[in-house]
mmJSON file of the N, C-alpha and C atoms, coordinates in Angstrom:
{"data_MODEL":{"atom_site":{
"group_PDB":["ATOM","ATOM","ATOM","ATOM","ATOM","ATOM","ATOM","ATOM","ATOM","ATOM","ATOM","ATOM","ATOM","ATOM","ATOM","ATOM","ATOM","ATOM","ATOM","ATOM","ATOM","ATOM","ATOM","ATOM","ATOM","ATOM","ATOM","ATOM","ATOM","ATOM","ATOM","ATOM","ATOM","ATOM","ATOM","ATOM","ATOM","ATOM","ATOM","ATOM","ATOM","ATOM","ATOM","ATOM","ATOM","ATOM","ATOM","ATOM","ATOM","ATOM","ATOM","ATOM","ATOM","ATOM","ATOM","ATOM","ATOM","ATOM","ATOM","ATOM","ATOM","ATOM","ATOM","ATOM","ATOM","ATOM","ATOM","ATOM","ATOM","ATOM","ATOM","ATOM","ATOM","ATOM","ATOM","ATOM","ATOM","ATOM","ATOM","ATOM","ATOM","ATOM","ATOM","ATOM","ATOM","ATOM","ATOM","ATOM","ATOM","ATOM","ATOM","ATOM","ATOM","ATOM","ATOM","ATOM","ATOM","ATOM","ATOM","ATOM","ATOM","ATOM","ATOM","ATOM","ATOM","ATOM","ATOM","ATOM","ATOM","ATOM","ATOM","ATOM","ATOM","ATOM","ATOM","ATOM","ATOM","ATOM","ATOM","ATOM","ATOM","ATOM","ATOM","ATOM","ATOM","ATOM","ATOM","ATOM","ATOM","ATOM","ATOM","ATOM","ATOM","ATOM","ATOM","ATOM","ATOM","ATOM","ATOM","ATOM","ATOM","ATOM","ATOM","ATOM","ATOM","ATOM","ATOM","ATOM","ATOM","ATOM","ATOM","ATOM","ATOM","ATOM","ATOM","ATOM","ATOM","ATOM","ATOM","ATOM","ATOM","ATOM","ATOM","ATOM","ATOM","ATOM","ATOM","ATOM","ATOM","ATOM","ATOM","ATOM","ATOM","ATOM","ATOM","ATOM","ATOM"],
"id":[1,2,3,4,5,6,7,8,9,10,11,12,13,14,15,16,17,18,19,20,21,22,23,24,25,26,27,28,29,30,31,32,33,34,35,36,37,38,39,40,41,42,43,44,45,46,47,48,49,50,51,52,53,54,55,56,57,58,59,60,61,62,63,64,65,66,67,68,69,70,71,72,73,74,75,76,77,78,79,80,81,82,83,84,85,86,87,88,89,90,91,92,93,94,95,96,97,98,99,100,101,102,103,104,105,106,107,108,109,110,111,112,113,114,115,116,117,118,119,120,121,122,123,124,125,126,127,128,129,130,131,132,133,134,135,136,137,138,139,140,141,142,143,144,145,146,147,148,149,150,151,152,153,154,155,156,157,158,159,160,161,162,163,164,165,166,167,168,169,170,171,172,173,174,175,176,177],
"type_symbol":["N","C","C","N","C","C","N","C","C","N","C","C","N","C","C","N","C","C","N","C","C","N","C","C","N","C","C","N","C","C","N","C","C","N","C","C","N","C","C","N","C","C","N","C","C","N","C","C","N","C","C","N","C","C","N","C","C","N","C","C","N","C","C","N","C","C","N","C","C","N","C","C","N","C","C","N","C","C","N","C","C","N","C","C","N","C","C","N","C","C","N","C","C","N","C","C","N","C","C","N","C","C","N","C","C","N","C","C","N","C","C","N","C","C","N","C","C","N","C","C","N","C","C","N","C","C","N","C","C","N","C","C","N","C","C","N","C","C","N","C","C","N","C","C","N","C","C","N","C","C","N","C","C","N","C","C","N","C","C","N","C","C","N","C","C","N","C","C","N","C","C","N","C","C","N","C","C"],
"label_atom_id":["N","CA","C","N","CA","C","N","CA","C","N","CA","C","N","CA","C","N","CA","C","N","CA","C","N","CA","C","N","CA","C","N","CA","C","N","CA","C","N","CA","C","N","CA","C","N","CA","C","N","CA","C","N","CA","C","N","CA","C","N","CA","C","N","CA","C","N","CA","C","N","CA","C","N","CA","C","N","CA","C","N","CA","C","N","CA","C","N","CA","C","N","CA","C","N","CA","C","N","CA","C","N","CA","C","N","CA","C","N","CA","C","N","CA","C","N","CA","C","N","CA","C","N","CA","C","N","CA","C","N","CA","C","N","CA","C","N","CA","C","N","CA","C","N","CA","C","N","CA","C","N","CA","C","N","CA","C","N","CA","C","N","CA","C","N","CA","C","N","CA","C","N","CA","C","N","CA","C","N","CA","C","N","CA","C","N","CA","C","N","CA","C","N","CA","C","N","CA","C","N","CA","C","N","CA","C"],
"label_alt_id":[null,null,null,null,null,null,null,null,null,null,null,null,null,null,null,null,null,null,null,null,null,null,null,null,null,null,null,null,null,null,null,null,null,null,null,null,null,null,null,null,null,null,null,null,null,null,null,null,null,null,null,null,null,null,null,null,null,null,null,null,null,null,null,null,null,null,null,null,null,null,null,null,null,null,null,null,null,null,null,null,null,null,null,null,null,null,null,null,null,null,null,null,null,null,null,null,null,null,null,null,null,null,null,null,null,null,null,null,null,null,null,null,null,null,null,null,null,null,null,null,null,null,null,null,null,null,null,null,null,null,null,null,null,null,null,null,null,null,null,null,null,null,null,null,null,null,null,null,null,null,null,null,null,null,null,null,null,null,null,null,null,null,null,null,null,null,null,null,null,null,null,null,null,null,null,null,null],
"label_comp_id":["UNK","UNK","UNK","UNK","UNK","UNK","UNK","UNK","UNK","UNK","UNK","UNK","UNK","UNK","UNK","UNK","UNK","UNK","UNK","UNK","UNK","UNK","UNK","UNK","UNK","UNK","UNK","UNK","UNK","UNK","UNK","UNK","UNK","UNK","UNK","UNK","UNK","UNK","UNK","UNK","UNK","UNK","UNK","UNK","UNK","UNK","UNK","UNK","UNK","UNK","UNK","UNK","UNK","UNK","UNK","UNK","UNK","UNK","UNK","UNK","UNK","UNK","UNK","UNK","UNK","UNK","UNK","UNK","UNK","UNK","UNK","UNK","UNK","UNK","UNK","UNK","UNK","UNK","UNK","UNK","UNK","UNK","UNK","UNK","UNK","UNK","UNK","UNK","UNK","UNK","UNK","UNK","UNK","UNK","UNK","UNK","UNK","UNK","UNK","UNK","UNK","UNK","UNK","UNK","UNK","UNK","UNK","UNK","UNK","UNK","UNK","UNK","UNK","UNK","UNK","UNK","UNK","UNK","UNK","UNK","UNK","UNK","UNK","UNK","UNK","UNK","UNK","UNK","UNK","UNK","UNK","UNK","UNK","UNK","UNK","UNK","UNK","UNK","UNK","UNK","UNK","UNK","UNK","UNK","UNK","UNK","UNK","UNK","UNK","UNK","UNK","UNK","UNK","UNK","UNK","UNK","UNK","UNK","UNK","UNK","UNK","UNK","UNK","UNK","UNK","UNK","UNK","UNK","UNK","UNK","UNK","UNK","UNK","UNK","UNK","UNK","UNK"],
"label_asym_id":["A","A","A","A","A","A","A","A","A","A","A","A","A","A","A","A","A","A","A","A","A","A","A","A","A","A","A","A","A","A","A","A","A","A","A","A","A","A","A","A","A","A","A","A","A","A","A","A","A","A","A","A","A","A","A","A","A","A","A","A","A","A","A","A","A","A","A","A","A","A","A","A","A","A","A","A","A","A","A","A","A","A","A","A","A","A","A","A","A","A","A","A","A","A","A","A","A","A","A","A","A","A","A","A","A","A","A","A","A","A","A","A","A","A","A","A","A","A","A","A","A","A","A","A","A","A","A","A","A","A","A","A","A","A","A","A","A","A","A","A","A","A","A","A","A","A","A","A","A","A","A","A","A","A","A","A","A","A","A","A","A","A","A","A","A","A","A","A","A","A","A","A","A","A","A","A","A"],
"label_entity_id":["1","1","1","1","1","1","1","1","1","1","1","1","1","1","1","1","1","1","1","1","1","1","1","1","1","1","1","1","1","1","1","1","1","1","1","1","1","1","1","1","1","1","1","1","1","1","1","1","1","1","1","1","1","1","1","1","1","1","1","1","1","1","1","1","1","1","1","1","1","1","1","1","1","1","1","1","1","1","1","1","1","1","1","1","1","1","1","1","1","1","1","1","1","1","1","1","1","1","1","1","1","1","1","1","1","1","1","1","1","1","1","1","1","1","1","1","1","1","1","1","1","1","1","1","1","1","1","1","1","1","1","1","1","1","1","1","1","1","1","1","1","1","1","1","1","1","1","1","1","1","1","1","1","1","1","1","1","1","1","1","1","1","1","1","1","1","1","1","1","1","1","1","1","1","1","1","1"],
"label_seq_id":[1,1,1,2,2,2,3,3,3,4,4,4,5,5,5,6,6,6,7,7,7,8,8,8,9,9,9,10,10,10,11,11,11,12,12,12,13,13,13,14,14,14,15,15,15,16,16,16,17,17,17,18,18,18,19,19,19,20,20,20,21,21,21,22,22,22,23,23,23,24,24,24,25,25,25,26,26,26,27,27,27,28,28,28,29,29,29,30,30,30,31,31,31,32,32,32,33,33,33,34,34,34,35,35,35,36,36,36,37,37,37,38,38,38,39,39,39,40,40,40,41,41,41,42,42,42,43,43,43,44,44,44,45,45,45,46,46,46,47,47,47,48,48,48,49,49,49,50,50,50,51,51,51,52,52,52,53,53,53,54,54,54,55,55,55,56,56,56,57,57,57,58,58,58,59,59,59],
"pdbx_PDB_ins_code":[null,null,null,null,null,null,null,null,null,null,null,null,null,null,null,null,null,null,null,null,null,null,null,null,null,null,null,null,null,null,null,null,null,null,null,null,null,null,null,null,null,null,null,null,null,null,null,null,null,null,null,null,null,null,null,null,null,null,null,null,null,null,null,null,null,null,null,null,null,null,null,null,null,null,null,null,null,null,null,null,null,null,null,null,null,null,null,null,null,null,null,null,null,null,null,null,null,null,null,null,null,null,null,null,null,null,null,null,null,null,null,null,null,null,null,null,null,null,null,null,null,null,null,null,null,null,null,null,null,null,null,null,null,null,null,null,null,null,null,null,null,null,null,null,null,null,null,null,null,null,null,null,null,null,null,null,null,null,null,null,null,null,null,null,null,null,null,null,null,null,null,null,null,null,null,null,null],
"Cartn_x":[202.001,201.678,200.289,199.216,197.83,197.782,197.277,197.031,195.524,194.597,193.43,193.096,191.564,191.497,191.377,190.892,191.396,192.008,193.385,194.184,195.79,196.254,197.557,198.639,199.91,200.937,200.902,201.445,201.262,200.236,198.817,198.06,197.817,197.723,198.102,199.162,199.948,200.827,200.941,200.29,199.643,198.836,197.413,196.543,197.174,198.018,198.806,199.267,200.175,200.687,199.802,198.781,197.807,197.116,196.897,196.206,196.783,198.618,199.434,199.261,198.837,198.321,197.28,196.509,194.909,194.901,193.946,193.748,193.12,192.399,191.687,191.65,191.043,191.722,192.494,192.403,193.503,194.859,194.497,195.803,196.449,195.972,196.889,197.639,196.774,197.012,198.041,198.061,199.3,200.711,200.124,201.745,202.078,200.896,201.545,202.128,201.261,202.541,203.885,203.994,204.96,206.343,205.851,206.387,206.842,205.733,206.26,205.59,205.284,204.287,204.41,204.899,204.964,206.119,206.761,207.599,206.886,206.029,205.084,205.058,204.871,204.644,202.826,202.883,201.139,200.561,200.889,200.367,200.593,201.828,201.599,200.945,200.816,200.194,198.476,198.262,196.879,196.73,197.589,197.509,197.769,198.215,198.389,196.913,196.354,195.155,193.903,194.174,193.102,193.497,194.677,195.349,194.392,194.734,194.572,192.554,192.374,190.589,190.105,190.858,190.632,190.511,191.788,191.997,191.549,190.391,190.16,188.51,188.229,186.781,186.431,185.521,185.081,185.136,185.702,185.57,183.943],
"Cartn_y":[17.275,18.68,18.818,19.317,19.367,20.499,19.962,21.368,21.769,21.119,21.2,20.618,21.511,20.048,19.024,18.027,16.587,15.974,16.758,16.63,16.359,15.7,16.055,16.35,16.091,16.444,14.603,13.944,12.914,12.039,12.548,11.866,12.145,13.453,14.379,13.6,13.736,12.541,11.134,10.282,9.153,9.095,10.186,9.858,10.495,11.196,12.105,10.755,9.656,8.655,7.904,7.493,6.806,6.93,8.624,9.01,8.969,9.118,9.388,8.558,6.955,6.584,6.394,6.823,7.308,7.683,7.736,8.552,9.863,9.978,10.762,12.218,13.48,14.671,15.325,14.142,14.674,13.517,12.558,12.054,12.782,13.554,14.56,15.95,15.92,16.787,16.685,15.747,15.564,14.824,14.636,14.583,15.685,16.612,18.355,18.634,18.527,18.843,18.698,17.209,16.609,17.081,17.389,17.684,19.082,19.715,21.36,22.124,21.455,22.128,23.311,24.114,25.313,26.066,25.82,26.332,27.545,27.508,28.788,28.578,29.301,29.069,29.576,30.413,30.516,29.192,28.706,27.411,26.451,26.222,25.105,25.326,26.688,26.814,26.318,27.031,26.231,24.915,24.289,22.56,22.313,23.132,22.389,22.587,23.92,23.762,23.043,22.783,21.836,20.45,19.932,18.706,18.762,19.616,19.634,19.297,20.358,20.174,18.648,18.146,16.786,15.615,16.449,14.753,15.132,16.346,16.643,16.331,16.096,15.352,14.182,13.645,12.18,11.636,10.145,9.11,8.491],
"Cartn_z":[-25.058,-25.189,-25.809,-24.816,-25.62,-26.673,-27.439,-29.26,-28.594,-28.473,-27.626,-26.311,-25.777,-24.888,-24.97,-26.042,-26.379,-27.222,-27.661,-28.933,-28.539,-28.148,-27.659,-29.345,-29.152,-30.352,-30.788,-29.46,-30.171,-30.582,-30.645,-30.593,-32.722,-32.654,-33.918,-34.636,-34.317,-35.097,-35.576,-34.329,-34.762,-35.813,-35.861,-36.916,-38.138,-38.419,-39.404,-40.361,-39.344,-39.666,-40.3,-39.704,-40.32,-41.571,-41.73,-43.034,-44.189,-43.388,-44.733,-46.204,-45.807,-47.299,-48.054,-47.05,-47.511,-48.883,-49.999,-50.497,-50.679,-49.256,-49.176,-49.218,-49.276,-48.845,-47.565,-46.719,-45.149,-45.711,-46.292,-47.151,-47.573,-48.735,-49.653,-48.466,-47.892,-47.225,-46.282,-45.387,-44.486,-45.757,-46.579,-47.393,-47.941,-48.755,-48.517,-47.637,-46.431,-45.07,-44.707,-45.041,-44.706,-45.936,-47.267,-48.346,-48.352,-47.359,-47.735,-48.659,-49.244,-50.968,-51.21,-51.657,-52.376,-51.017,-50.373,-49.459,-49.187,-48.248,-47.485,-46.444,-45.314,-43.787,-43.781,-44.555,-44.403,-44.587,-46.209,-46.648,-45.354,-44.763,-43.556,-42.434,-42.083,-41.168,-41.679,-42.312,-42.827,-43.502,-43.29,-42.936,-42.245,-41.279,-39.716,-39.209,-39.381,-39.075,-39.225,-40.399,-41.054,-40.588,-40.429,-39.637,-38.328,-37.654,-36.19,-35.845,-37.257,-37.348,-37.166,-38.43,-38.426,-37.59,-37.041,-35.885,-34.595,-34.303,-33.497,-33.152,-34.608,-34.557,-34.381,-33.236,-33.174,-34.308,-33.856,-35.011,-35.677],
"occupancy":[1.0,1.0,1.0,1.0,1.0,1.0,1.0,1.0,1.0,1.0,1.0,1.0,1.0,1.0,1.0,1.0,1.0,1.0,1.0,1.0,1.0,1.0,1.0,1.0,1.0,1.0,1.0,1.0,1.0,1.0,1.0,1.0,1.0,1.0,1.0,1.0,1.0,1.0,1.0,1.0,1.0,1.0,1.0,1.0,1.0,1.0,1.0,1.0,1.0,1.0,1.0,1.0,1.0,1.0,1.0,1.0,1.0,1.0,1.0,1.0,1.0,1.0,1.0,1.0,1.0,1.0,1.0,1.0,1.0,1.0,1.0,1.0,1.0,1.0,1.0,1.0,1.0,1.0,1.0,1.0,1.0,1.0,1.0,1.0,1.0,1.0,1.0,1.0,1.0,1.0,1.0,1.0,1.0,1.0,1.0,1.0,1.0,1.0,1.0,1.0,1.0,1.0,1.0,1.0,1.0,1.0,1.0,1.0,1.0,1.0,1.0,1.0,1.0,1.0,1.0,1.0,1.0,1.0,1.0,1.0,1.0,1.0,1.0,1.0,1.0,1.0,1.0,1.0,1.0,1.0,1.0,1.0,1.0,1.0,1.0,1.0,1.0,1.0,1.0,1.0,1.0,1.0,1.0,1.0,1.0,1.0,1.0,1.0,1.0,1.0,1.0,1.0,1.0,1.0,1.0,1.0,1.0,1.0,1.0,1.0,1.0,1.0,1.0,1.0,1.0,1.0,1.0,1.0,1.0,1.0,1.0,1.0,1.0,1.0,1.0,1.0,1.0],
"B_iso_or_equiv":[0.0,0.0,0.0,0.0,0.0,0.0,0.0,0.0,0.0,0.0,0.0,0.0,0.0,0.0,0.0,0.0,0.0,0.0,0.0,0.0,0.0,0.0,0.0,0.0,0.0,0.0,0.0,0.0,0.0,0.0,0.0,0.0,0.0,0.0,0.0,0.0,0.0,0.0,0.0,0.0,0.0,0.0,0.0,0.0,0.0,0.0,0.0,0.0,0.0,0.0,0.0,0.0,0.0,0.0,0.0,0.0,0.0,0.0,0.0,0.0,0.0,0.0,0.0,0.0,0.0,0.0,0.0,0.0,0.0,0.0,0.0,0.0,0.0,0.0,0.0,0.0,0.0,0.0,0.0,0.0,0.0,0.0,0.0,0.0,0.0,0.0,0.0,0.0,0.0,0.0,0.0,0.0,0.0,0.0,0.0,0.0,0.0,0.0,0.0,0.0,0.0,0.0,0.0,0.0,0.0,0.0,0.0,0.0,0.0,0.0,0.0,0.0,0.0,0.0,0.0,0.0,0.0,0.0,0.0,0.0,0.0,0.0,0.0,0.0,0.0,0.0,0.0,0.0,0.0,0.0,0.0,0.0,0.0,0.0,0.0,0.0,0.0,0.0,0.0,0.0,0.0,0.0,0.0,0.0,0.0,0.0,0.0,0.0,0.0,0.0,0.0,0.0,0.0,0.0,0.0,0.0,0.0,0.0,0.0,0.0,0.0,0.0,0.0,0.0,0.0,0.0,0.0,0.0,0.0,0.0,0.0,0.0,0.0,0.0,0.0,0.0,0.0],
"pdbx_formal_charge":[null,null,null,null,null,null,null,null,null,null,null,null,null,null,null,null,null,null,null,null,null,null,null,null,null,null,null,null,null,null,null,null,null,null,null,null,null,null,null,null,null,null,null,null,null,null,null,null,null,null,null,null,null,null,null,null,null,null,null,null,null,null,null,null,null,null,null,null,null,null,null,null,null,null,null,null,null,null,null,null,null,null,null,null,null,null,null,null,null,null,null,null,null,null,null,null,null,null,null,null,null,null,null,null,null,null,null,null,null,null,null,null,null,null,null,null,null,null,null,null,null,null,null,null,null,null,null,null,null,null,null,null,null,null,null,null,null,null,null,null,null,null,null,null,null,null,null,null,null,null,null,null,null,null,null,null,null,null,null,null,null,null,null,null,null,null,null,null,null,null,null,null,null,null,null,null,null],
"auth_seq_id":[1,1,1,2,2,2,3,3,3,4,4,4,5,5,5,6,6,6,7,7,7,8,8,8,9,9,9,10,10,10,11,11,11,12,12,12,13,13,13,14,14,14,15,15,15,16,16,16,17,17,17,18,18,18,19,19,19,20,20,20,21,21,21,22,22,22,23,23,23,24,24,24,25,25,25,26,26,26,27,27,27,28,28,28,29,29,29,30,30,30,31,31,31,32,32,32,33,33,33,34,34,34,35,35,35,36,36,36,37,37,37,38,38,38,39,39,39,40,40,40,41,41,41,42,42,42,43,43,43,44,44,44,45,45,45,46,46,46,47,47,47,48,48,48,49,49,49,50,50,50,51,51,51,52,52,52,53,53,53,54,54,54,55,55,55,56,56,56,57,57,57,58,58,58,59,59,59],
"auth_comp_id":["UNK","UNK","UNK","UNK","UNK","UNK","UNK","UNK","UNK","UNK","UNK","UNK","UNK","UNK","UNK","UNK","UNK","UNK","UNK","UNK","UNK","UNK","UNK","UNK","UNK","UNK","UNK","UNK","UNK","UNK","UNK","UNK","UNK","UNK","UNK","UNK","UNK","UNK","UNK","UNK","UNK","UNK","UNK","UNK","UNK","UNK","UNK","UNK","UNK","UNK","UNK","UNK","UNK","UNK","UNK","UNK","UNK","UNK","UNK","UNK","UNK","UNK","UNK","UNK","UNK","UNK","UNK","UNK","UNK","UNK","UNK","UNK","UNK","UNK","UNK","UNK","UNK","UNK","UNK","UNK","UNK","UNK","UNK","UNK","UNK","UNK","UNK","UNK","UNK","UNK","UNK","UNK","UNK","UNK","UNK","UNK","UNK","UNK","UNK","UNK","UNK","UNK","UNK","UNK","UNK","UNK","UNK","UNK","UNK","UNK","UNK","UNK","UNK","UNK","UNK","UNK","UNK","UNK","UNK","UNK","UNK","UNK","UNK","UNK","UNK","UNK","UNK","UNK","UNK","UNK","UNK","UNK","UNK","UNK","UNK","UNK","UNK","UNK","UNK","UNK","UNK","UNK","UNK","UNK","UNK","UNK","UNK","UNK","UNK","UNK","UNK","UNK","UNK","UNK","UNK","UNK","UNK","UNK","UNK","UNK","UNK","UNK","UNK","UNK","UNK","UNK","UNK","UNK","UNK","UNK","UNK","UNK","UNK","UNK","UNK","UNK","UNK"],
"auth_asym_id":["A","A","A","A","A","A","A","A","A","A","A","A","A","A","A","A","A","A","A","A","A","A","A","A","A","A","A","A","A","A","A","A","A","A","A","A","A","A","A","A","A","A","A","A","A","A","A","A","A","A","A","A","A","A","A","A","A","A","A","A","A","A","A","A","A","A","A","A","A","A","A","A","A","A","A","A","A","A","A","A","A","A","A","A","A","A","A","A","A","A","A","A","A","A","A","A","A","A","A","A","A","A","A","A","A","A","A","A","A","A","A","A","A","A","A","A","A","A","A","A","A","A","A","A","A","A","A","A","A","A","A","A","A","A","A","A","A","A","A","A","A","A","A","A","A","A","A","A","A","A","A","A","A","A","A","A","A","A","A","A","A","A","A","A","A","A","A","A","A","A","A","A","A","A","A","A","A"],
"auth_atom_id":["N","CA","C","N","CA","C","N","CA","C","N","CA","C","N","CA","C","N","CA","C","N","CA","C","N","CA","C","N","CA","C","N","CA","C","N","CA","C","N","CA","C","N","CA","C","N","CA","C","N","CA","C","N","CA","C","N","CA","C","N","CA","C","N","CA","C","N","CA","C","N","CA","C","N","CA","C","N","CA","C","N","CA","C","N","CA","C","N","CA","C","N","CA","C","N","CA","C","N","CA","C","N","CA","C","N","CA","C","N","CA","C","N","CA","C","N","CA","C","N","CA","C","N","CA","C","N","CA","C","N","CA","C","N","CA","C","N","CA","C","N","CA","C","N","CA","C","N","CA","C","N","CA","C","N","CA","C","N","CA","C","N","CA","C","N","CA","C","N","CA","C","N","CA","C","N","CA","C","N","CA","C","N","CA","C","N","CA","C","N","CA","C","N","CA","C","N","CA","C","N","CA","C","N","CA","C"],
"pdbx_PDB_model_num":[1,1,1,1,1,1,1,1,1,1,1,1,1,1,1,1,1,1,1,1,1,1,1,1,1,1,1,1,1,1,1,1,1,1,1,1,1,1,1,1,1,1,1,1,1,1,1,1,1,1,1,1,1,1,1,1,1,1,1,1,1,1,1,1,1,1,1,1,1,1,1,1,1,1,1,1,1,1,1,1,1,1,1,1,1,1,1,1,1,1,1,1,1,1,1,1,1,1,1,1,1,1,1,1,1,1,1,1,1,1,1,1,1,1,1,1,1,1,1,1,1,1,1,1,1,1,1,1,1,1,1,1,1,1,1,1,1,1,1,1,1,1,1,1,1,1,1,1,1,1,1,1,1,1,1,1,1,1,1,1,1,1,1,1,1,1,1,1,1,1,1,1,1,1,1,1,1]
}}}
């Protein structure tokens, strides 16, 4: 299922997987995600977005 034109769901998920032990700020971030953090749908939606930003930019 494409999120963009060069983003599919599972492609999004793969790198999600990958970052998860990052320390980085898309680290923290897809484990907010994954965690729920403050039980908001706004809040996830704006980590999904920022997810989607991410893994949507050349390496």
């Amino acid at each position: 299922m494409p999120l963009t034109n060069t983003l599919t769901l599972e492609a999004l998920s793969s790198r999600m997987d990958a970052w998860a032990n990052e320390t980085s700020k898309r680290g923290r971030l897809v484990r907010a995600f994954r965690k729920n953090l403050g039980d908001s749908p706004d809040l996830q939606a704006a980590r999904l977005a920022l997810l989607i930003e991410y893994a949507a930019q050349p390496a």
